[in-house]
TORZALUM-698664 format. One record per residue (C-alpha): residue number from 1; x, y, z; residue in three letters. Coordinates in steps of 0.2 Angstrom, whole numbers, always signed. Layout:
BEGIN
> NUM; X; Y; Z; ALA
...
//
This chain:
BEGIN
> 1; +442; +370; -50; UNK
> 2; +428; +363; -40; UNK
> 3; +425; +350; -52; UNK
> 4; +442; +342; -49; UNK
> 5; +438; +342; -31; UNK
> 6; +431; +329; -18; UNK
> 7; +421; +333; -2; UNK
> 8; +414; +325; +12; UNK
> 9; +399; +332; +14; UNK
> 10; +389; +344; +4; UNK
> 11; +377; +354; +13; UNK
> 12; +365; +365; +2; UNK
> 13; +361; +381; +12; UNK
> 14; +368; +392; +27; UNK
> 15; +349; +396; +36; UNK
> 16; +343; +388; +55; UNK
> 17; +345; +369; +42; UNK
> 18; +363; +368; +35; UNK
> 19; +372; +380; +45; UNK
> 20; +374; +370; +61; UNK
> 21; +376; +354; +54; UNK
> 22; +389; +362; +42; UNK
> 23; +398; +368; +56; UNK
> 24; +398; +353; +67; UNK
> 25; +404; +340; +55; UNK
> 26; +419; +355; +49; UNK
> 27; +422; +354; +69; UNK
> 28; +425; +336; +67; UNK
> 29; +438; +340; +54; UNK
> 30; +427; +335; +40; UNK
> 31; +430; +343; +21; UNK
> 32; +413; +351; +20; UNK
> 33; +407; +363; +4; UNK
> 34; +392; +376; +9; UNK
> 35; +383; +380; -4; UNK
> 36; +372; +397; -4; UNK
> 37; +361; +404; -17; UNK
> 38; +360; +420; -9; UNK
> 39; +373; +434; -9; UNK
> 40; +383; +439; +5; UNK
> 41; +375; +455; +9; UNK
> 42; +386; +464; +18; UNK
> 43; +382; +483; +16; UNK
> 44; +365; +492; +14; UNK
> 45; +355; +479; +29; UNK
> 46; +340; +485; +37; UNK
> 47; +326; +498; +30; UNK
> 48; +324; +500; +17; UNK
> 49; +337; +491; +6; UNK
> 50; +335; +476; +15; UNK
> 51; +319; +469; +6; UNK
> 52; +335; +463; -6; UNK
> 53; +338; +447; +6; UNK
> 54; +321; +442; +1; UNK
> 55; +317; +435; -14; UNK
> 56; +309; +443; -29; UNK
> 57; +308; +459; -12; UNK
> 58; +296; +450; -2; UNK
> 59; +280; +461; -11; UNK
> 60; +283; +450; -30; UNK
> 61; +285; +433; -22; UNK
> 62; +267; +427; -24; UNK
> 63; +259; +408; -24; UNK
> 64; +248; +408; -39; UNK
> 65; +233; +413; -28; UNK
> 66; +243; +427; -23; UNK
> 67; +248; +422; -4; UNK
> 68; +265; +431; -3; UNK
> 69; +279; +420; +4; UNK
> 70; +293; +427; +13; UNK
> 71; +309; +417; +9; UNK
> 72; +329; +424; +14; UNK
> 73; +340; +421; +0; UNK
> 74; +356; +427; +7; UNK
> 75; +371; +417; +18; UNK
> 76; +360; +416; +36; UNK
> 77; +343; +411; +24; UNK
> 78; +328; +415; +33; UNK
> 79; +338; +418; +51; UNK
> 80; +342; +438; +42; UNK
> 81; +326; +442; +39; UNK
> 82; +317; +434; +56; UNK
> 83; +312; +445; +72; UNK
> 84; +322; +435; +84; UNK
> 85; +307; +424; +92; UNK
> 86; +313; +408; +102; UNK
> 87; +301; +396; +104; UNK
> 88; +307; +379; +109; UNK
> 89; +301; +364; +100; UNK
> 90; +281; +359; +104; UNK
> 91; +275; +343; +110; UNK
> 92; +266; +342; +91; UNK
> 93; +282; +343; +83; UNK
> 94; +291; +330; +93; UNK
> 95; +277; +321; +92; UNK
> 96; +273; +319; +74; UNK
> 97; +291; +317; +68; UNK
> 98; +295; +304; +83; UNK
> 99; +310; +310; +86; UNK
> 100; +320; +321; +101; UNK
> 101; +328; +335; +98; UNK
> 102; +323; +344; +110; UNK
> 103; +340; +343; +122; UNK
> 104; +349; +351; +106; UNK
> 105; +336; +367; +107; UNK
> 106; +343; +369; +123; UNK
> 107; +359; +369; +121; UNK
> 108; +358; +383; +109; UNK
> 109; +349; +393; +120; UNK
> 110; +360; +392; +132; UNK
> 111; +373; +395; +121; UNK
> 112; +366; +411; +109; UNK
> 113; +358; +414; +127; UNK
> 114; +338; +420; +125; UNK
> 115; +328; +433; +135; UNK
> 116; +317; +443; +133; UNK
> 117; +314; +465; +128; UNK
> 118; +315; +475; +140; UNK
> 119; +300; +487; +143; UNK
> 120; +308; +503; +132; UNK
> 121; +310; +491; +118; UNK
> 122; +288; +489; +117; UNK
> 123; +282; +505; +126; UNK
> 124; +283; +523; +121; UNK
> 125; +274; +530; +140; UNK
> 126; +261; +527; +150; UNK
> 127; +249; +527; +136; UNK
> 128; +257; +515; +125; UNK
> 129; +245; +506; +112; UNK
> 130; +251; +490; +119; UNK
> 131; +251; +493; +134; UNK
> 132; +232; +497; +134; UNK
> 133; +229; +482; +122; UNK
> 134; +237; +472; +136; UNK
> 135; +228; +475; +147; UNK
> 136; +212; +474; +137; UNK
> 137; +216; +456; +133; UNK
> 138; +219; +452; +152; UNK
> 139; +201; +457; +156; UNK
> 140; +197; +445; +141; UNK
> 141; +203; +432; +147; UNK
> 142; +218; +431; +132; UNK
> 143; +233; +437; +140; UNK
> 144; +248; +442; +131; UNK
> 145; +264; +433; +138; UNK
> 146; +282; +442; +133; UNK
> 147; +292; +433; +121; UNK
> 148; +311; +426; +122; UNK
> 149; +322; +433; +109; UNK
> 150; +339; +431; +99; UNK
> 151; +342; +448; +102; UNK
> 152; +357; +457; +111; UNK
> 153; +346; +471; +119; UNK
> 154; +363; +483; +122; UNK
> 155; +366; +482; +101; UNK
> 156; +349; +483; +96; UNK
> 157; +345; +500; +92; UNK
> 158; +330; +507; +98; UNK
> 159; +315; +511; +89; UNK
> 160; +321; +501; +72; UNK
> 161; +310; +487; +71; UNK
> 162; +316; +483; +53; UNK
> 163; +321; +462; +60; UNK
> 164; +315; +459; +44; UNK
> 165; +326; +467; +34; UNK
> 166; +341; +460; +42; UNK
> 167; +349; +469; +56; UNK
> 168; +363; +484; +51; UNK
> 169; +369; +482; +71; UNK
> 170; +373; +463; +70; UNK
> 171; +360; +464; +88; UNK
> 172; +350; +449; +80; UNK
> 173; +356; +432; +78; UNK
> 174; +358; +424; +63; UNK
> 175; +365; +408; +58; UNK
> 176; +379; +417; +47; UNK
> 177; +388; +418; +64; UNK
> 178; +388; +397; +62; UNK
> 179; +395; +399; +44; UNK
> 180; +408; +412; +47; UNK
> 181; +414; +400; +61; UNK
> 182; +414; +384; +49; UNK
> 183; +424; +394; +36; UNK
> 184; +435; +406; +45; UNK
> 185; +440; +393; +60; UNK
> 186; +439; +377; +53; UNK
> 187; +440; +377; +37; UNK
> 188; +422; +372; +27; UNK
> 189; +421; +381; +11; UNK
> 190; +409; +391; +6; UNK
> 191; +402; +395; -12; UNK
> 192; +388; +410; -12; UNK
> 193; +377; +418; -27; UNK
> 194; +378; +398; -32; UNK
> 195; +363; +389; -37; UNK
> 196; +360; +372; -38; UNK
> 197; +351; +365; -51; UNK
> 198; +349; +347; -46; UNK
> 199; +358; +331; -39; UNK
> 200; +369; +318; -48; UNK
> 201; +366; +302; -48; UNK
> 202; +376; +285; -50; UNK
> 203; +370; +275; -63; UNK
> 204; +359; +264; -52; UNK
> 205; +349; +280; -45; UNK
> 206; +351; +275; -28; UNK
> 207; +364; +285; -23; UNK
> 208; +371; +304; -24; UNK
> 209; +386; +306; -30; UNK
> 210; +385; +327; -30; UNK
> 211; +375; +339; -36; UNK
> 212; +377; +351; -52; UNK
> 213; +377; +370; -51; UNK
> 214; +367; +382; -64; UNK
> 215; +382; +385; -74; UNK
> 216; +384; +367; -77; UNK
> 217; +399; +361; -64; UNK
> 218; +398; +346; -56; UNK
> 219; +404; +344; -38; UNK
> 220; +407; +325; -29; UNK
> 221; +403; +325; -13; UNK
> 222; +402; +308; -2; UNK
> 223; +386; +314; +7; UNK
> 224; +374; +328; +2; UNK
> 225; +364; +338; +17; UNK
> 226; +349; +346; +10; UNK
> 227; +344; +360; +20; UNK
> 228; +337; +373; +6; UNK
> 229; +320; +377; +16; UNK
> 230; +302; +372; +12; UNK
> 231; +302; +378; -5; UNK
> 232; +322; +377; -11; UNK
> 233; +324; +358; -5; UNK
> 234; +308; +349; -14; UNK
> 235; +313; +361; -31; UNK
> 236; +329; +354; -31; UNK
> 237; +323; +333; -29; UNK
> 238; +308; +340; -42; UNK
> 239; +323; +346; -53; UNK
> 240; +333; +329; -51; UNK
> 241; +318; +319; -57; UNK
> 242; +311; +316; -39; UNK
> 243; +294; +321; -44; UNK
> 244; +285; +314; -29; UNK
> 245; +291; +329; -17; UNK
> 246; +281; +346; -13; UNK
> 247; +262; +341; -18; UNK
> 248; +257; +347; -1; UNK
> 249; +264; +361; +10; UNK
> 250; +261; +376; +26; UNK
> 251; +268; +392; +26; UNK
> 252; +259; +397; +44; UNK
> 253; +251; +414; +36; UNK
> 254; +245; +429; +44; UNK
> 255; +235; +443; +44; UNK
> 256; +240; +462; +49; UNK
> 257; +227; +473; +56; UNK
> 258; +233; +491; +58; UNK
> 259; +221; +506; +63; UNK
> 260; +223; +523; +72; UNK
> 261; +222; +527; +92; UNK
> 262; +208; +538; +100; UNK
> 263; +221; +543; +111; UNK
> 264; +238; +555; +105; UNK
> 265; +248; +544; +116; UNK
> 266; +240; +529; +112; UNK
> 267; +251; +523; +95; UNK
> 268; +263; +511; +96; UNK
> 269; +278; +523; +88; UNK
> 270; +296; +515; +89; UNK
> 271; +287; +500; +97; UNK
> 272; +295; +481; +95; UNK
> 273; +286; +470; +84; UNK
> 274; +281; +452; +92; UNK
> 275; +288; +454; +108; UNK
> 276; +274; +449; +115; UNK
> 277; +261; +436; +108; UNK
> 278; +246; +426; +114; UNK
> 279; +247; +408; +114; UNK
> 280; +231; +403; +123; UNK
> 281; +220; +400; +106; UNK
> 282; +238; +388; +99; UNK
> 283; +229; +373; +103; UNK
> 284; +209; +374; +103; UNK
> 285; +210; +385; +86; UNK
> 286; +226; +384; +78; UNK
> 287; +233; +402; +80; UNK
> 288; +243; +414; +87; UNK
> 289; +242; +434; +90; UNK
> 290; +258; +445; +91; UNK
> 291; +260; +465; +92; UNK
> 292; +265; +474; +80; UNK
> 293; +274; +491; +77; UNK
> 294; +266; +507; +70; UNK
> 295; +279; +513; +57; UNK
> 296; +285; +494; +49; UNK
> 297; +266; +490; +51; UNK
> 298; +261; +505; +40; UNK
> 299; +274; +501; +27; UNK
> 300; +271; +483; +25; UNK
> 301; +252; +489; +25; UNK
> 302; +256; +501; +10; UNK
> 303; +270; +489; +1; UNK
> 304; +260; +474; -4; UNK
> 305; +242; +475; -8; UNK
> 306; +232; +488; -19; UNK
> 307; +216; +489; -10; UNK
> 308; +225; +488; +6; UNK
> 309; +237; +504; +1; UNK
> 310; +220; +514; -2; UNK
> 311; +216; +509; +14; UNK
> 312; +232; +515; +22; UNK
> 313; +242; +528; +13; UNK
> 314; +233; +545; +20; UNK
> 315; +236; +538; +38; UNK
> 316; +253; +542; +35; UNK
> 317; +251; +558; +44; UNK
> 318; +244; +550; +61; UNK
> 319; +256; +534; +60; UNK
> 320; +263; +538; +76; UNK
> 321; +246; +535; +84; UNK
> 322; +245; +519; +74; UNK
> 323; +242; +502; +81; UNK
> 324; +246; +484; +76; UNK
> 325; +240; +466; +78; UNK
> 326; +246; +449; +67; UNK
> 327; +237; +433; +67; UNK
> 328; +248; +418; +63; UNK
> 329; +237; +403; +58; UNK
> 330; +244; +384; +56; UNK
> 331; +236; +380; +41; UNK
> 332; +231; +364; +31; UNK
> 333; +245; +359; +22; UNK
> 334; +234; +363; +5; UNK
> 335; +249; +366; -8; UNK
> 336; +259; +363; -22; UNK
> 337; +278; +367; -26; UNK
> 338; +285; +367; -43; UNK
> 339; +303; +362; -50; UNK
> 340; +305; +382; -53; UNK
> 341; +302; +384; -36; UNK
> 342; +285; +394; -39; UNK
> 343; +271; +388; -28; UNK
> 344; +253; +387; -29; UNK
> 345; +243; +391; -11; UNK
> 346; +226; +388; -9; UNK
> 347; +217; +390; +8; UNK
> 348; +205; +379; +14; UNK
> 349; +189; +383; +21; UNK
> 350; +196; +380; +38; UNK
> 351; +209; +391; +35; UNK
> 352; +198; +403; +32; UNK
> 353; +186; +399; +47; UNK
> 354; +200; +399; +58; UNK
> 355; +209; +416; +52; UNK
> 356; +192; +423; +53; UNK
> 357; +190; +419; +73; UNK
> 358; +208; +425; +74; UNK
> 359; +205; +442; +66; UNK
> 360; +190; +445; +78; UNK
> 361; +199; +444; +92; UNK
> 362; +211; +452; +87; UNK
> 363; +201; +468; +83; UNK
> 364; +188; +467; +98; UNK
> 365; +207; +469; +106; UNK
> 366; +212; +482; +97; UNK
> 367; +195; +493; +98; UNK
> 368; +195; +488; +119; UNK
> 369; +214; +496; +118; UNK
> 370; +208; +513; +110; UNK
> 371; +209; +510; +92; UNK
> 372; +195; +518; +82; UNK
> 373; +186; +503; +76; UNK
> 374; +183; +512; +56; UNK
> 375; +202; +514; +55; UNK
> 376; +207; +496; +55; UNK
> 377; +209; +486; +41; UNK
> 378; +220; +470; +38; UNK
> 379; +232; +463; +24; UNK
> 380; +227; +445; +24; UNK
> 381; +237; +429; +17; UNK
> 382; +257; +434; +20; UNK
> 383; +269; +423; +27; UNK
> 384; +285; +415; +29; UNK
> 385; +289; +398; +35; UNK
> 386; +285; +386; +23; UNK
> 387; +288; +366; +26; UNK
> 388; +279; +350; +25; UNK
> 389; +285; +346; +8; UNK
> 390; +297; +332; +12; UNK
> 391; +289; +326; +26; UNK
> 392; +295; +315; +39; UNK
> 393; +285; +297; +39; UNK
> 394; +284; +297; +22; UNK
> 395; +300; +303; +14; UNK
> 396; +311; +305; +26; UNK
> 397; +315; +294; +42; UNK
> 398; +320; +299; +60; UNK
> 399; +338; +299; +58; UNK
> 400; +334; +314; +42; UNK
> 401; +340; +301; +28; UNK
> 402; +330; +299; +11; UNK
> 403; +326; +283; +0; UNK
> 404; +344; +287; -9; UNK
> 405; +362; +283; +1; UNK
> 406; +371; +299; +8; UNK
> 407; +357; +309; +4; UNK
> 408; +349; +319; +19; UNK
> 409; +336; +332; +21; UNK
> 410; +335; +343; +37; UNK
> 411; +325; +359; +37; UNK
> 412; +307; +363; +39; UNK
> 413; +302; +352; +24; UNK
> 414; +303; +340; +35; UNK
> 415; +290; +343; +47; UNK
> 416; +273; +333; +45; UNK
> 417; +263; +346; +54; UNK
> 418; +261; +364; +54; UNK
> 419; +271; +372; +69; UNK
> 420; +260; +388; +69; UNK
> 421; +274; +397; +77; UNK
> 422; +293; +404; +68; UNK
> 423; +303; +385; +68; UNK
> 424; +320; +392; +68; UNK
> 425; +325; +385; +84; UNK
> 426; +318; +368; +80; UNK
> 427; +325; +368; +64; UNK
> 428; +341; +374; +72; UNK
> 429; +341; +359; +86; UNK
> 430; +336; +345; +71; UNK
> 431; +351; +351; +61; UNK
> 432; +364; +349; +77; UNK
> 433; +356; +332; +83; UNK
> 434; +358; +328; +63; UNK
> 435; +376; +331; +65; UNK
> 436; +378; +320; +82; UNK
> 437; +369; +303; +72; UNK
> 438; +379; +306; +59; UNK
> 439; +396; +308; +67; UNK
> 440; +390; +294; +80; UNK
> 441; +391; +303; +97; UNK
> 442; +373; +300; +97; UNK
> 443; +361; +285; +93; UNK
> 444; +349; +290; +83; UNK
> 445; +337; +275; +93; UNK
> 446; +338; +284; +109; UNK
> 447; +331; +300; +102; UNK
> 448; +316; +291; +94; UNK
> 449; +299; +293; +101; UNK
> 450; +282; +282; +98; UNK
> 451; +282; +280; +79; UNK
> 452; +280; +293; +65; UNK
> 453; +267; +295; +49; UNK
> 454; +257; +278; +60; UNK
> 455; +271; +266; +57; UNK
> 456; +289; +264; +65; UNK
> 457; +303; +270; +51; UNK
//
């Protein structure tokens, strides 16, 4: 049946890239198909069935050096299987793409509305393992700062921390909230557990003139949005014969370090992961450091990693006494992706300086906190925000449009620059700023900042 239809506007994806555009432009009375890979995972959300809304489970989805990717492959995309974290678009961001979206971020905010967890949500008593690292990195000089959230604290239940797993009590917000609105009010359509396999063409290449699914069906559509992610977007172009796409990429990985208390009270049981972070290294050394939970920490600790497991299983035992740092590094954008959407994912020797700086910090915090400095150990190399594939400057200009007519790309393969920090709302605000230049209640000229990629596109 779709074959014999026509829309206006194709977007490929429902995460923080497709969904706001794809609801906008259905607002403005368009005819818009959503099209989402994922499932509509509706039962069965949060621990421990919830790896499902990651693809390949998180644990199997490996670059060919064996960096584990983290990747949402459900109606929402990555927003089901983030923690929540608002962090408004950097001046490096706006900066390197040249354009503003930052006005768009705020509308969002202010319409999600943003704060952040209260003090039950990341202390457990008076001896809390934060609250001792705290004040540990506060006499260094490093504080911790708390972090806004898409949370609704009254839903969220306390003690979970399973974000990302996708949230059984709806307390998160995700973009599905966007696509149920675009379907159920005004009337975009939406295909799930649909692949696209690559674009159509007119004769001339110049122009889309749809895209084709797995099975073989081929629906027209007058414009097609992009907005698979930083791996799904270049392996669709690499699968329509665009062959230039994905030869470089970021992913923003971590490292975890988890270790056991000196102190009975001093774990950080039923504790909120990243709800608080410290930002002050972002700039001089590229990285970030967030808190992190003792019973999802453990688990992660023991899911992905052999060495690590033999590390960490027998601390089972004296998990609630367990404590948890994260190191999130902006990486070189080192990295290739491939038309079946695998990925190789070296890291550079400055990747590896960096991290290394990162990880001593963090576990001089940690021992100054009360963790027993034999206990830690860290999972290196895990992540979950790739881009950079299709970048901005080079391949894709400031109003989001490719070298081909009606073809447009808006999600974090766009961005020329590591953001070392989760994109969503970035990537959120690009998409609704996408839908005014495209509409026309916005000119894309007055949103344009310096230049991009050194020249003026």
């Amino acid at each position: 049946m779709l074959a014999d239809q026509s829309y206006e506007y194709i977007v490929i994806g429902t995460g923080p890239g497709g969904a706001p555009v794809a609801l906008e432009l259905a607002k403005a009375g368009k005819k818009v198909l959503i099209i989402e890979k994922g499932a509509y995972h509706r039962r069965m959300i949060g621990f421990p069935f919830g790896a499902r809304l990651s693809e390949r489970f998180f644990v199997f989805n490996r670059s060919r050096e064996g960096v584990v990717m983290e990747r949402g492959i459900t109606v929402g995309g990555s927003s089901m299987i983030y923690q929540g974290n608002v962090f408004d678009p950097s001046k490096k961001i706006i900066g390197a793409m040249g354009v503003d979206f930052r006005p768009e971020a705020a509308e969002i905010k202010k319409a999600i509305g943003v704060k952040s967890l209260p003090e039950r949500f990341y202390q457990n008593g008076p001896g809390s393992g934060f609250l001792r690292m705290r004040e540990a990195a506060e006499k260094m000089g490093t504080p911790f700062t708390a972090q806004d959230k898409f949370v609704d604290t009254d839903r969220c239940e306390h003690g979970c921390d399973w974000c990302m797993l996708g949230c059984p009590k709806d307390a998160k917000w995700t973009t599905r909230r966007y696509i149920d609105e675009a379907v159920g009010k005004y009337g975009a359509v939406l295909l799930v557990s649909t692949a696209v396999k690559k674009l159509v063409f007119n004769r001339e290449r110049n122009r889309v003139e749809g895209v084709e699914l797995r099975n073989g069906t081929v629906v027209r559509g007058g414009s097609v949005i992009l907005a698979a992610g930083g791996i799904g977007s270049p392996g669709i172009l690499l699968r329509s014969g665009v062959g230039y796409v994905g030869k470089r990429f970021f992913m923003d990985p971590m490292t975890i370090l988890f270790g056991i208390s000196r102190y009975k009270d001093g774990g950080q049981w039923k504790e909120q992961t990243f709800s608080h972070a410290i930002e002050s290294y972002a700039e001089s050394d590229g990285f970030m450091i967030g808190n992190s939970g003792a019973w999802g920490t453990w688990c992660v600790m023991n899911m992905v990693r052999p060495k690590v497991m033999l590390e960490n299983w027998y601390k089972g035992p004296m998990v609630k006494r367990g404590m948890g740092l994260f190191i999130k590094l902006a990486e070189d954008d080192l990295g290739e992706i491939y038309p079946n959407e695998r990925t190789s994912k070296p890291m550079s020797a400055n990747d590896i300086m960096r991290m290394k700086r990162g990880v001593d910090v963090a576990r001089e915090i940690m021992v100054r906190g009360g963790a027993k400095e034999k206990s830690i150990s860290a999972l290196k190399w895990a992540g979950g925000h790739p881009g950079g594939t299709i970048e901005m400057g080079r391949y894709v200009d400031r109003e989001f449009r490719t070298e081909f007519a009606n073809l447009y790309v808006c999600d974090a393969s766009v961005f020329p620059v590591s953001p070392g920090a989760p994109p969503s709302l970035s990537i959120m605000a690009m998409s609704r700023l996408l839908s005014k230049f495209i509409l026309g209640t916005v000119r894309p000229e007055s949103r344009f900042i310096g230049k991009v990629g050194g020249k003026a596109v």
